[in-house]
Backbone bond lengths (Angstrom), bond angles and torsions (degrees), N, CA, C in turn:
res aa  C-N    CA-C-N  psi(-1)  N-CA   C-N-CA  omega(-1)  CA-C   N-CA-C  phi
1 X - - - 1.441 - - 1.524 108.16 -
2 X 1.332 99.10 109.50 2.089 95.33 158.87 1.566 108.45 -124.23
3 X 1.637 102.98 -166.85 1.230 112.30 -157.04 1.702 86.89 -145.07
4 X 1.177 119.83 155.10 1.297 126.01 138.51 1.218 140.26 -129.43
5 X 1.771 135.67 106.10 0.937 144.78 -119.45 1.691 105.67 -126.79
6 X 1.443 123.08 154.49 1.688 112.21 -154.13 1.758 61.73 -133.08
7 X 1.927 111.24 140.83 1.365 107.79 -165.34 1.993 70.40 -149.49
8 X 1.013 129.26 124.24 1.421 130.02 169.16 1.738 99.18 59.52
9 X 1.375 102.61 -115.06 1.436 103.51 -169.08 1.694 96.91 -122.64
10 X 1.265 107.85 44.25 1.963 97.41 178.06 1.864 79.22 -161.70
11 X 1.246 84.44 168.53 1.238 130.17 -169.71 1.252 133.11 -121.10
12 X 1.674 126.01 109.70 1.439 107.65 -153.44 1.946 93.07 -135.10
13 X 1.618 98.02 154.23 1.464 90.75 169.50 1.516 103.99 -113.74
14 X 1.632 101.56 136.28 1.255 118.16 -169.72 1.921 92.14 -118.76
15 X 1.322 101.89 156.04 1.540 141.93 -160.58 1.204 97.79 -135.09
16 X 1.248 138.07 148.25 1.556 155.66 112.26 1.439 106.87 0.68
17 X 0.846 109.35 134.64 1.684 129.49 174.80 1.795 104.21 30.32
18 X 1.297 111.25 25.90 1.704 107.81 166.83 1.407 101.68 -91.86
19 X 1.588 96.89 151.36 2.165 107.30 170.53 1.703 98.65 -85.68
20 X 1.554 117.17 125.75 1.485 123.04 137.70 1.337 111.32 -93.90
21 X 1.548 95.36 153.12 1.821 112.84 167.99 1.378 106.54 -87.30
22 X 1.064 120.31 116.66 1.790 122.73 157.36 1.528 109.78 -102.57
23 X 1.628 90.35 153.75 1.863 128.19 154.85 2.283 75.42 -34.63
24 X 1.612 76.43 152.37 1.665 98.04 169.67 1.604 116.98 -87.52
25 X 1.318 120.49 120.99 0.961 138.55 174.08 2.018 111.05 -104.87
26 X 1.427 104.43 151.72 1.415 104.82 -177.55 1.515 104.07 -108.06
27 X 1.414 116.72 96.04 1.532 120.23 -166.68 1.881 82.45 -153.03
28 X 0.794 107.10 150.90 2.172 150.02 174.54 1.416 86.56 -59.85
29 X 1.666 97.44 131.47 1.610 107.09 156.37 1.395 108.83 -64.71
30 X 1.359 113.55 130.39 1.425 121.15 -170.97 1.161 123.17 88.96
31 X 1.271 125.28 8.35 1.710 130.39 -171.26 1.402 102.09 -107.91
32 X 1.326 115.89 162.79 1.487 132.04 -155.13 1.397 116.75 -114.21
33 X 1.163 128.60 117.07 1.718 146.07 166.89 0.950 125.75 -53.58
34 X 1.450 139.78 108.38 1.452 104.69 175.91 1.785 104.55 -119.47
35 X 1.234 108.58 117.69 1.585 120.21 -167.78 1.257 99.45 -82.92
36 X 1.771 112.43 123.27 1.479 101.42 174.27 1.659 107.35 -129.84
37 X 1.247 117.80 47.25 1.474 136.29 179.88 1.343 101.98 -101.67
38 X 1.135 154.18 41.32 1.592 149.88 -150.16 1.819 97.41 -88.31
39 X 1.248 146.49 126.30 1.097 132.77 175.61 1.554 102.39 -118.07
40 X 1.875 117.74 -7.35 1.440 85.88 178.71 1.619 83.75 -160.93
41 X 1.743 136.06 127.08 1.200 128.47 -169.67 1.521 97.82 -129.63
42 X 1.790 104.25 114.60 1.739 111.47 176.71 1.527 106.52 -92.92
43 X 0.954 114.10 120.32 1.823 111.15 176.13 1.876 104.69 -94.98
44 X 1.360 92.31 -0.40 1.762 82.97 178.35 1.929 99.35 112.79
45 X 1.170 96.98 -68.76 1.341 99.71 -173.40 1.649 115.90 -100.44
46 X 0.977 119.61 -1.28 1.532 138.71 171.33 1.567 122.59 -137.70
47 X 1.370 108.69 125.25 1.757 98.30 173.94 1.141 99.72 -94.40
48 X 1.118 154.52 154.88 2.080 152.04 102.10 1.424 99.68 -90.80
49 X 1.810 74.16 120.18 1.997 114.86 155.23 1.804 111.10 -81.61
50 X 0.992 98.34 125.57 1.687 95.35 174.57 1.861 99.69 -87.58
51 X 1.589 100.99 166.65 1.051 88.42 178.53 1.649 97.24 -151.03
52 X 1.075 120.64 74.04 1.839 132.69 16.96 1.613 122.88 -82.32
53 X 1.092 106.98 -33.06 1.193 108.08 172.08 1.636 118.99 -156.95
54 X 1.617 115.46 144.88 0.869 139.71 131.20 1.492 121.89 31.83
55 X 1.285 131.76 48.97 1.830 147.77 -172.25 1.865 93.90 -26.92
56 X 1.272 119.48 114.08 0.949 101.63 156.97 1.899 137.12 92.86
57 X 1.529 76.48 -33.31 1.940 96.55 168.79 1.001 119.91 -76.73
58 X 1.746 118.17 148.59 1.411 109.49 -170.22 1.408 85.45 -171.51
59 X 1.773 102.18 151.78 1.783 125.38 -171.48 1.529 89.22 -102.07
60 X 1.178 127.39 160.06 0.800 149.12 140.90 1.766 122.31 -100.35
61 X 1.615 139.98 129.64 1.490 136.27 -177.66 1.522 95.90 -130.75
62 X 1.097 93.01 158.59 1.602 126.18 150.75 1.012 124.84 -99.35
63 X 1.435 139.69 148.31 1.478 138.07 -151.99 1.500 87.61 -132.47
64 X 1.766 112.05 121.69 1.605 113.12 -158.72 1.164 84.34 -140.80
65 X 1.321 143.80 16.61 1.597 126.42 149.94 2.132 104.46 162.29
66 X 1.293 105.66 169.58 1.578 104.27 -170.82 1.958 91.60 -139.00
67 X 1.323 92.55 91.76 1.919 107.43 160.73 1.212 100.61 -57.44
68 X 0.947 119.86 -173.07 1.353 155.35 -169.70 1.717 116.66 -165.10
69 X 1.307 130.10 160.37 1.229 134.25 -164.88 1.763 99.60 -157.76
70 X 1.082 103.23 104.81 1.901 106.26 169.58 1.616 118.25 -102.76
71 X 0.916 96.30 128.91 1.680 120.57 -163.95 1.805 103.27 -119.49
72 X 1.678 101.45 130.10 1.324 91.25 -156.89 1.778 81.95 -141.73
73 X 1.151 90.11 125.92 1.926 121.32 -173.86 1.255 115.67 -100.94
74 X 1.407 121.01 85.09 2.032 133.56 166.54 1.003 132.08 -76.95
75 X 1.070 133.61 101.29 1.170 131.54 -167.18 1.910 94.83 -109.24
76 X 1.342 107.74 143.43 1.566 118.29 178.76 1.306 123.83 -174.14
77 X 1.429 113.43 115.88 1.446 125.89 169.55 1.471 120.46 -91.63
78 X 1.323 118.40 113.34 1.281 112.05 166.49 1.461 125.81 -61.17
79 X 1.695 105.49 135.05 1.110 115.39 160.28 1.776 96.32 85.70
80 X 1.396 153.20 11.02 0.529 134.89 -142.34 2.044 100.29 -156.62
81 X 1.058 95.66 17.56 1.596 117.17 -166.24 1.735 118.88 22.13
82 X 1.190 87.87 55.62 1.775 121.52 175.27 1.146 132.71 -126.20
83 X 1.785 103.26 100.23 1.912 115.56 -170.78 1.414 82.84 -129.60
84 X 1.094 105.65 151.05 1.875 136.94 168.63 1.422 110.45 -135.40
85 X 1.312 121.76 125.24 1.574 120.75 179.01 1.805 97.43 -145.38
86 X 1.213 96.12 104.12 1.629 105.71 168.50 1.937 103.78 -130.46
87 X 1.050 99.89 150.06 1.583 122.35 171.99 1.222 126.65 -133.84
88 X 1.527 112.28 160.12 1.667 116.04 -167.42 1.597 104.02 -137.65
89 X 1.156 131.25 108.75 1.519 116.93 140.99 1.206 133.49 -58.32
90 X 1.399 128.88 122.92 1.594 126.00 155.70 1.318 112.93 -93.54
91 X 1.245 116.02 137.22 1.278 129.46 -165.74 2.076 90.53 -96.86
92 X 1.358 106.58 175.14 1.487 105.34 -150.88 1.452 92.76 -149.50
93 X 1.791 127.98 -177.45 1.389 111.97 158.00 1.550 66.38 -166.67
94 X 1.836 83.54 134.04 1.748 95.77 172.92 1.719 99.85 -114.94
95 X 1.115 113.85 150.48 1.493 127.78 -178.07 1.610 114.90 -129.33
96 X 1.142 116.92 -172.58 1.656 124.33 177.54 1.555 90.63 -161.42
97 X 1.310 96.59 134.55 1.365 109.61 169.32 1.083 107.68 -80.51
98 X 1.734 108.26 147.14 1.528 111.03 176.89 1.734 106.75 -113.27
99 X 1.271 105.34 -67.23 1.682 115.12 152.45 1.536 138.04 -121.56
100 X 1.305 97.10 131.04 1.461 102.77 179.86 2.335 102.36 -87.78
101 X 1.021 88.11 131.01 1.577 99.50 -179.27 1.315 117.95 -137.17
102 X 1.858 88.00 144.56 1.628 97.19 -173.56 1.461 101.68 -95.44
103 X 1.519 110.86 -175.38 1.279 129.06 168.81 1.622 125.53 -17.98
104 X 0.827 138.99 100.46 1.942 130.30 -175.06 1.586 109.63 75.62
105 X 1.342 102.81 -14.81 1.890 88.09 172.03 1.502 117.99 -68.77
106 X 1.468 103.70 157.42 1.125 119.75 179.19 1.302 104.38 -102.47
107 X 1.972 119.10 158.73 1.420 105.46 176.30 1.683 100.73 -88.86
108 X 0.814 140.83 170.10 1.523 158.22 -167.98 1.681 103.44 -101.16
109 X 1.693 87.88 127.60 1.609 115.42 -140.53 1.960 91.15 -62.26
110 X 1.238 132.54 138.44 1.489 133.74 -165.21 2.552 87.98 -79.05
């Protein structure tokens, strides 16, 4: 069973108990996602294409840690006593899917 899910401006396929990286969200280590962008849900024996999306489907995540990514911008002219050094962190939010769900399902009681 996967899912394919529209998260900002990209698109990711999520699995059962796999980690995606997301855009940063302000949610609790350990707190729960609920993705409701679904654009395409395979159960194995059935596909549904949304058109745009998916009536009703929805991921459920866990929020299992926040990377970071530093990005570092040089600018340099030779000979010309010209250096520029600026940098950026993007902050990140990694998750694990727990359940992917269709239409009227419930997630299954913990």
């Amino acid at each position: 069973m996967y899912a394919i899910i529209e998260d900002g401006s990209r698109q990711y396929r999520v699995e059962p108990n796999s980690p995606v990286t997301l855009d940063y969200r302000d949610v609790a280590m350990g707190g729960t996602l609920e993705l409701s962008k679904v654009l395409l849900l395979n159960t194995g024996s059935e596909t549904v294409v949304g058109r745009p999306l998916v009536e009703g489907a929805r991921v459920i995540a866990a929020v299992i840690d926040f990377p970071t990514k530093k990005t570092v911008i040089q600018k340099f002219r030779r000979r010309k006593n010209y250096r520029r050094l600026k940098g950026h962190t993007q902050q990140y939010t990694q998750v694990t899917v727990k359940h992917i769900l269709k239409a009227g399902e419930q997630p299954p009681a913990a």
